[in-house]
C-alpha positions as a Python dict, from the first residue, in 0.01 Angstrom:
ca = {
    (1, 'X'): (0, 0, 0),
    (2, 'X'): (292, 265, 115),
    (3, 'X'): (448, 180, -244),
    (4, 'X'): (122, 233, -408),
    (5, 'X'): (87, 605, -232),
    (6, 'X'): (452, 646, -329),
    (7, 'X'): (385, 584, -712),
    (8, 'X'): (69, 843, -679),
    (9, 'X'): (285, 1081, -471),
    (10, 'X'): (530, 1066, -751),
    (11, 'X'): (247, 1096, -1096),
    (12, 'X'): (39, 1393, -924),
    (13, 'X'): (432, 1596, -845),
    (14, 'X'): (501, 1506, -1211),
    (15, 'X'): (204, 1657, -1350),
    (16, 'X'): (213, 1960, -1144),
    (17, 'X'): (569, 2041, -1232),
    (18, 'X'): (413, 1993, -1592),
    (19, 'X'): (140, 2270, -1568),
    (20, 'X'): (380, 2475, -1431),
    (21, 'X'): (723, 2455, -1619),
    (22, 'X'): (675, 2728, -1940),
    (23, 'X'): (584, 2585, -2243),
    (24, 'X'): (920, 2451, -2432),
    (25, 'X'): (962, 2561, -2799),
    (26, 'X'): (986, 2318, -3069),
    (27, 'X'): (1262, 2339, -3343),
    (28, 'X'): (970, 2378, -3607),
    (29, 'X'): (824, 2714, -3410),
    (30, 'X'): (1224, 2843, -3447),
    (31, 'X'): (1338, 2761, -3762),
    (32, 'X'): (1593, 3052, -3778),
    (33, 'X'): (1759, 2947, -3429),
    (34, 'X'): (2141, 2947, -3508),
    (35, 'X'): (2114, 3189, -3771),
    (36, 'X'): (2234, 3566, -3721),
    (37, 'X'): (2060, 3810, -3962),
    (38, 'X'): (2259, 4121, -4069),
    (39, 'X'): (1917, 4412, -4163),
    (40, 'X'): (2038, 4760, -4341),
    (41, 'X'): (1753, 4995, -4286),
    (42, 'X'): (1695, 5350, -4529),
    (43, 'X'): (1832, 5699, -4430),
    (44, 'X'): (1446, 5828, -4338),
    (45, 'X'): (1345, 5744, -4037),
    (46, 'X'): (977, 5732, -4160),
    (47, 'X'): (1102, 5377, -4279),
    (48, 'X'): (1244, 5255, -3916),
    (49, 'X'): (900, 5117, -3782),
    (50, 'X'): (886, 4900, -4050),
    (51, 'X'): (1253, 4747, -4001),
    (52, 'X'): (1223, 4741, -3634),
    (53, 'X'): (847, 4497, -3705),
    (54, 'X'): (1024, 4286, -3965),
    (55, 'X'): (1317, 4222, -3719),
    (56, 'X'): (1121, 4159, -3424),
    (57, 'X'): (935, 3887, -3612),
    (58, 'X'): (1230, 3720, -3746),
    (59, 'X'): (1326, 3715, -3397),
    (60, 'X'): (1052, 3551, -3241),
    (61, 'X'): (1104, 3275, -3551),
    (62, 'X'): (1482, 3193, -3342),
    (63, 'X'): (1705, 3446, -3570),
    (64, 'X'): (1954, 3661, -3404),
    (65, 'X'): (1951, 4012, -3537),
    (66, 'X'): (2218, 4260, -3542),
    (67, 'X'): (2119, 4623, -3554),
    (68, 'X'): (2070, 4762, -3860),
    (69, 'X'): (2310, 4935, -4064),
    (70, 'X'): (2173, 5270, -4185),
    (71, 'X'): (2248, 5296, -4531),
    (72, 'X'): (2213, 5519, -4835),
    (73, 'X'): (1989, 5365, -5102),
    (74, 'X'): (2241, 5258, -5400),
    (75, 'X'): (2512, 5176, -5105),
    (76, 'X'): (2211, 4935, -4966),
    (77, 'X'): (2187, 4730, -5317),
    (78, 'X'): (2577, 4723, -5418),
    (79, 'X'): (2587, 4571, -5003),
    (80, 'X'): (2272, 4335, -5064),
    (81, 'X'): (2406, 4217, -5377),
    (82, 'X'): (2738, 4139, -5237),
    (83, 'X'): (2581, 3957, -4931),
    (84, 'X'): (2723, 4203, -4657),
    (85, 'X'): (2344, 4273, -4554),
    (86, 'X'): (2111, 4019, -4541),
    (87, 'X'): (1794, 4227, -4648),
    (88, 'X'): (1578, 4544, -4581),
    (89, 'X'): (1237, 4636, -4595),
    (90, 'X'): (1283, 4999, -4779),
    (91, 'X'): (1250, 4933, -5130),
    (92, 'X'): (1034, 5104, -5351),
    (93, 'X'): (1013, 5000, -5712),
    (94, 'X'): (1009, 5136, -5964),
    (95, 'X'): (1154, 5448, -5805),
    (96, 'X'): (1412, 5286, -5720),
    (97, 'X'): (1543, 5108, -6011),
    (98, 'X'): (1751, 5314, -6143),
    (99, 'X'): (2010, 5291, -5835),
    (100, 'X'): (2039, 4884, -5871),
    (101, 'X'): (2384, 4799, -5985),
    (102, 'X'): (2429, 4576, -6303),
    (103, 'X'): (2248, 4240, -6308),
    (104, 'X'): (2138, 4320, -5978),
    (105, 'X'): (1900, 4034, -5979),
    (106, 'X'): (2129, 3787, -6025),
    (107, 'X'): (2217, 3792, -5637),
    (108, 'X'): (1917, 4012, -5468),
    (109, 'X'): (1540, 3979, -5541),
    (110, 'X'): (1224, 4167, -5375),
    (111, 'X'): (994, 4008, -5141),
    (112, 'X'): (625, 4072, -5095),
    (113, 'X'): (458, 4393, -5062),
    (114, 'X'): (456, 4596, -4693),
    (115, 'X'): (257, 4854, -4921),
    (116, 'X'): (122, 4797, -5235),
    (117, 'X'): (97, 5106, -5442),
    (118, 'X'): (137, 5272, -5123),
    (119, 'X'): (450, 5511, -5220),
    (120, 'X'): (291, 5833, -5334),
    (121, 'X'): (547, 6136, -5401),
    (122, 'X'): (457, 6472, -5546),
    (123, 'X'): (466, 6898, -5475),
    (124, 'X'): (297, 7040, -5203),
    (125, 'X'): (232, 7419, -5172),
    (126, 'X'): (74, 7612, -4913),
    (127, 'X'): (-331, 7646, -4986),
    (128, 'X'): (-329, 8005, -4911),
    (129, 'X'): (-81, 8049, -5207),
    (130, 'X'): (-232, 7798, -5454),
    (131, 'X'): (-538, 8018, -5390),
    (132, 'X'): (-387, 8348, -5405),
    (133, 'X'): (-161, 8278, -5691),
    (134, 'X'): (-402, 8012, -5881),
    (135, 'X'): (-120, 7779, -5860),
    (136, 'X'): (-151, 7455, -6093),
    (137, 'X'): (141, 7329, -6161),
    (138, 'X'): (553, 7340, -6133),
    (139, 'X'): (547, 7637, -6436),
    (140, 'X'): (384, 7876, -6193),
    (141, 'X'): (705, 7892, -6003),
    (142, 'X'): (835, 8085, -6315),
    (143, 'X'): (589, 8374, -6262),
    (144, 'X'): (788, 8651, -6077),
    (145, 'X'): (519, 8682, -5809),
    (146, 'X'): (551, 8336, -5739),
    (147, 'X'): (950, 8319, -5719),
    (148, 'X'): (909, 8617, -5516),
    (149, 'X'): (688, 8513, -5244),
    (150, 'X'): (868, 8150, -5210),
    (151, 'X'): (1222, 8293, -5168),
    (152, 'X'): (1352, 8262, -4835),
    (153, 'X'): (1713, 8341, -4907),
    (154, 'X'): (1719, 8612, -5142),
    (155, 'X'): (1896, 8469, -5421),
    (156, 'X'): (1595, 8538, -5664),
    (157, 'X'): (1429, 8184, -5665),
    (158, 'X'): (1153, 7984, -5534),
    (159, 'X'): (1264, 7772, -5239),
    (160, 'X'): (1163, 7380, -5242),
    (161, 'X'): (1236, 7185, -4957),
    (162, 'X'): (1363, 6857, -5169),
    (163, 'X'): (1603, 6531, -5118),
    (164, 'X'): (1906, 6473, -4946),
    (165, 'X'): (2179, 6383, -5179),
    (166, 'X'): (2161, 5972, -5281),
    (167, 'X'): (1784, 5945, -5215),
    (168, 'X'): (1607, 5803, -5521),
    (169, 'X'): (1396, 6113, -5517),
    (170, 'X'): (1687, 6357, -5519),
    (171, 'X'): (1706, 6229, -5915),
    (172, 'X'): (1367, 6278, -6025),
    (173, 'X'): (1360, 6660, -5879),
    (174, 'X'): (1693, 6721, -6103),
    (175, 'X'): (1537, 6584, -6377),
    (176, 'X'): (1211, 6798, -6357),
    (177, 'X'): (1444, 7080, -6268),
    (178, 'X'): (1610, 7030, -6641),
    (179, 'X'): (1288, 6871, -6853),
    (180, 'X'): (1072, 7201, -6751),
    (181, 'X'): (1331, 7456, -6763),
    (182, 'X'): (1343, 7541, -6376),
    (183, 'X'): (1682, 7550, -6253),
    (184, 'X'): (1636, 7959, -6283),
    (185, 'X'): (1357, 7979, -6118),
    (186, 'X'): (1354, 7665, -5810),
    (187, 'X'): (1642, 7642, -5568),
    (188, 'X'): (1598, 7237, -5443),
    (189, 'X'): (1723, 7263, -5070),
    (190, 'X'): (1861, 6947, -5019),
    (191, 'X'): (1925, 6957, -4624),
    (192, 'X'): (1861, 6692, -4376),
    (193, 'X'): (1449, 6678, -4480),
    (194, 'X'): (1354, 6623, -4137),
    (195, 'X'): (1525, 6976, -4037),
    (196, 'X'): (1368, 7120, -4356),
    (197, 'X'): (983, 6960, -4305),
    (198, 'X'): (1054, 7102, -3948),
    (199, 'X'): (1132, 7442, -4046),
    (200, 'X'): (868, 7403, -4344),
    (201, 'X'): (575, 7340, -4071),
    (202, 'X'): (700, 7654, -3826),
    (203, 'X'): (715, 7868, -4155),
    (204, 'X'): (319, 7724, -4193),
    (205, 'X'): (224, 7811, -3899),
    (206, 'X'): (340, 8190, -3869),
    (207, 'X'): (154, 8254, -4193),
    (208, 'X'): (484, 8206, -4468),
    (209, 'X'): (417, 8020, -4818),
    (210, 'X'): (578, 7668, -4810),
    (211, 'X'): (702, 7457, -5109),
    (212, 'X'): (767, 7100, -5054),
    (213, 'X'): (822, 6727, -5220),
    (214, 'X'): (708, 6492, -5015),
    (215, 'X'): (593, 6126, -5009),
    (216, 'X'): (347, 5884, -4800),
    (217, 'X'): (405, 5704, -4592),
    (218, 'X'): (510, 6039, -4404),
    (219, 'X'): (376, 6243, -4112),
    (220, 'X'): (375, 6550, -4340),
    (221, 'X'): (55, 6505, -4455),
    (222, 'X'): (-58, 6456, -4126),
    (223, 'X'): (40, 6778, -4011),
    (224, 'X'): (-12, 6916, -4297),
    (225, 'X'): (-339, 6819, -4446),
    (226, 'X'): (-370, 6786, -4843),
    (227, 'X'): (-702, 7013, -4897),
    (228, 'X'): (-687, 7205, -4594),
    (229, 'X'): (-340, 7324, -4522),
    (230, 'X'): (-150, 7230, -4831),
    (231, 'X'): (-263, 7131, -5187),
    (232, 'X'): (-76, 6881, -5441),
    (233, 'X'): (-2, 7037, -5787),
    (234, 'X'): (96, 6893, -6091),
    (235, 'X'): (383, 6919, -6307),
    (236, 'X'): (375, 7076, -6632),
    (237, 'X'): (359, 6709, -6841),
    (238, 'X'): (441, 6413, -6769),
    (239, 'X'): (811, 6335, -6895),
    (240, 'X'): (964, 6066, -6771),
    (241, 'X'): (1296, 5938, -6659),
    (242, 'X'): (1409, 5608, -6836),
    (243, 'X'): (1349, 5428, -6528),
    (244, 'X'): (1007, 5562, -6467),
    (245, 'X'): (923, 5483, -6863),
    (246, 'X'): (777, 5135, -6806),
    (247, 'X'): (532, 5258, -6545),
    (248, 'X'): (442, 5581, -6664),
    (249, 'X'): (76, 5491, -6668),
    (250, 'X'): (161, 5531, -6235),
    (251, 'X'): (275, 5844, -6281),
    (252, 'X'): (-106, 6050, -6322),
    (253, 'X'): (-359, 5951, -6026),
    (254, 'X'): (-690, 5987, -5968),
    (255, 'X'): (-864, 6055, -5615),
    (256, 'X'): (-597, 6247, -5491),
    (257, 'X'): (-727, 6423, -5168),
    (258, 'X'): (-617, 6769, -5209),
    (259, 'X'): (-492, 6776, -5549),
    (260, 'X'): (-508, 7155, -5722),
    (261, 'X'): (-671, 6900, -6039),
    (262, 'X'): (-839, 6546, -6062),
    (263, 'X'): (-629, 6341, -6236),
    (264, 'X'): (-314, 6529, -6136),
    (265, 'X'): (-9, 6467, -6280),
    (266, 'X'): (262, 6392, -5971),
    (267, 'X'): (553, 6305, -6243),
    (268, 'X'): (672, 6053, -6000),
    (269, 'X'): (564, 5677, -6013),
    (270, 'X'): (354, 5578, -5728),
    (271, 'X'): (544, 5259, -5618),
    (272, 'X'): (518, 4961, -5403),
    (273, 'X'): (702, 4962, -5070),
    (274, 'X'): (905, 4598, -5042),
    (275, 'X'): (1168, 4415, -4860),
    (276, 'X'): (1538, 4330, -5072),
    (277, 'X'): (1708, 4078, -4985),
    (278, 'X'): (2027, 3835, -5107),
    (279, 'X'): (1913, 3543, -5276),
    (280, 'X'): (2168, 3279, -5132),
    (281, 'X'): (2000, 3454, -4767),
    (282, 'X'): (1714, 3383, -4911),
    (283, 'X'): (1766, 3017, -5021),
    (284, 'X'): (1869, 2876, -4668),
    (285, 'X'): (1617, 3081, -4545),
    (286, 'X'): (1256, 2957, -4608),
    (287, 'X'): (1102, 3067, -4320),
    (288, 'X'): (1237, 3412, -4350),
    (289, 'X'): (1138, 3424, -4715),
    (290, 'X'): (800, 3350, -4639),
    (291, 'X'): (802, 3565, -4346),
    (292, 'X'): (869, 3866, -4608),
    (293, 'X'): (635, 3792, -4829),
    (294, 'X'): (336, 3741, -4649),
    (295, 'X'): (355, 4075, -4433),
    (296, 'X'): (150, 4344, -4559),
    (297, 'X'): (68, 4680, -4353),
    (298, 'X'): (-208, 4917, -4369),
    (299, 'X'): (-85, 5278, -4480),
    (300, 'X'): (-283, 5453, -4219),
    (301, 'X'): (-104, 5220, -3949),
    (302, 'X'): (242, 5371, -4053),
    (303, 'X'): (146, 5672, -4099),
    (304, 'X'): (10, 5725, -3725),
    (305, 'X'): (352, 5563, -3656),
    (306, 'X'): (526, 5807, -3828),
    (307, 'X'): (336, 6099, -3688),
    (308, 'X'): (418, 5995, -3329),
    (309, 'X'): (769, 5945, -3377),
    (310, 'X'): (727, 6348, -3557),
    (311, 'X'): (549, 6443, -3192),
    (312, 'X'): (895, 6360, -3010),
    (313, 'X'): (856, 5964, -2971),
    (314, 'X'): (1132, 5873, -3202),
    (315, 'X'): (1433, 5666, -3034),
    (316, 'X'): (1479, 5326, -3104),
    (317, 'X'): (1335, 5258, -2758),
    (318, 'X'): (1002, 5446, -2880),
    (319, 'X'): (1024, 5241, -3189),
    (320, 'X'): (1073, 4934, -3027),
    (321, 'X'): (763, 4981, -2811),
    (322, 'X'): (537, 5091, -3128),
    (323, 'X'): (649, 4769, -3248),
    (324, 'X'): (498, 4544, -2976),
    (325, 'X'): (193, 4804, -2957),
    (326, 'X'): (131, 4688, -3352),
    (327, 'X'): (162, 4333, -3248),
    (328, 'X'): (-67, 4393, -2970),
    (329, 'X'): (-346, 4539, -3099),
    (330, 'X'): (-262, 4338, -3459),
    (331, 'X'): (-261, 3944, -3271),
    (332, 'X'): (-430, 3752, -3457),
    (333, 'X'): (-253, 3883, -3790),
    (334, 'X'): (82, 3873, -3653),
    (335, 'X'): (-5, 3515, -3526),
    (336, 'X'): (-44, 3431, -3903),
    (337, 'X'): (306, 3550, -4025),
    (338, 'X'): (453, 3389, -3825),
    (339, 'X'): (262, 3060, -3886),
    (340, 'X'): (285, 3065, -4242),
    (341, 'X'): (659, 3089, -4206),
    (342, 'X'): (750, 2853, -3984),
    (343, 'X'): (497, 2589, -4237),
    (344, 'X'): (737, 2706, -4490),
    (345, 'X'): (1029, 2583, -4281),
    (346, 'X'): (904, 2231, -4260),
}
């Protein structure tokens, strides 16, 4: 009898310590244990959110991530194609194609969509001055009215807060400057664009004229709002770049909120946000692969991102904690990912 109390004393412990101890993971739920991930991430930080999600959930599928090497776009793809990063999530194509180095796609390819048709780029002037000055389009700036009221430096032009040097969009403003015949009458300010959107929004809001590019995903048109604060305009025609000539259809949209015209004419493709990454990465990495290409976000979701991280919440510790605020409030589609990836694994 003693022995038989024993044997019980010994199951019910056994089963208790089983209820208890955490759950263990199996080698399926972490098919990148062992693995060490090497992420680049873009120059604008409006594009950190969605590095910092794509790394966490690489993460949670056993990689080990390294921080992520900011890097300027056509540095990214010579590094991606070489295999010294591993991948990033700040493509956009086609903008972006004409910075790929030669046969580019013979070592790097591009992985799902985190925005479809979700890269819009264009002009932005201040309403009061669209109204004032019946501004349509990039050929107003030659009017001297126009040139006058948008000089802030004296030098005779119209100022446009533009692109840091090596940004794919730094390109496409020289070429408009040349195709319409503006270089004597827009000065591009190519500055840091944070400090220039900055300094673009106080100018706003003590009653100056403002004159900027700008793109979305972005807290600019959060702050300021197409139709109310700002307007879009158009550019004189559509003449495109030789990279931007096999999607020029992309390059005229309809439904714009707060476009001076419906279609308007941005002159800049409206491209799809994606994550590049190294094909031999790729190949020993199914899970990861998969991973990529079955994340998708909402615009709206990085914009309100973007616009926090605008309002003063922008260190990677803010970042970090956006991330698992996503996740939280995002569960059940997070769950999925990761699901689908580590099926892809098996």
């Amino acid at each position: 009898m003693r022995a038989v109390w024993k044997s019980l004393l010994v199951c019910c412990v056994a089963v208790s310590l089983a209820v208890i101890a955490p759950p263990v993971m199996a080698a399926s739920d972490m098919p990148g244990k062992g693995v060490t991930v090497q992420p680049a991430r873009a120059t604008w930080n409006t594009g950190f959110f969605q590095e910092a999600l794509v790394r966490r959930g690489l993460e949670e599928l056993g990689y080990k991530a390294k921080a992520p090497k900011d890097l300027q776009n056509p540095i990214f793809y010579k590094s991606v194609a070489l295999g010294d990063v591993d991948y990033w999530t700040n493509g956009w194509f086609p903008n972006h194609d004409s910075q790929l180095p030669k046969n580019f796609y013979d070592k790097a390819g591009k992985y799902g969509y985190v925005v479809k048709a979700g890269g819009l780029q264009g002009y932005l002037v201040s309403k009061r001055e669209v109204d004032k000055f019946n501004i349509k389009s990039l050929d107003d700036f030659k009017r001297p009215e126009v040139m006058k009221a948008f000089d802030k430096n004296g030098d005779g032009k119209a100022d446009l807060t533009a692109c840091p040097p090596g940004w794919g969009c730094e390109n496409v403003i020289a070429h408009h400057m040349a195709v319409y015949d503006l270089d004597k009458y827009v000065n591009p300010v190519k500055a840091s664009y944070e400090a220039g959107m900055a300094a673009a929004l106080g100018a706003y809001k003590s009653g100056e004229p403002i004159f900027f590019y700008t793109w979305a995903p972005n807290w600019t048109i959060f702050k300021l709002k197409p139709g109310k604060d700002v307007m879009w305009i158009n550019v004189p025609e559509i003449i495109p770049k030789d990279s931007q000539k096999a999607a020029v259809e992309r390059m005229t949209v309809s439904g714009v909120e707060g476009a001076v015209t419906d279609p308007i004419k941005l002159g800049f493709v409206v491209s799809d946000i994606r994550i590049v990454a190294n094909k031999k990465f790729i190949a020993k990495n199914p899970a990861a692969k998969k991973f990529f290409e079955v994340l998708t976000l909402p615009l709206i979701d990085i914009n309100e991102q973007n616009t926090r991280m605008n309002e003063g919440e922008k260190s990677q510790k803010d970042i970090e904690r956006h991330v698992a605020e996503w996740i939280s409030k995002n569960q059940a589609t997070w769950d999925g990912w990761l699901a689908a990836a580590r099926a892809a694994a098996k």
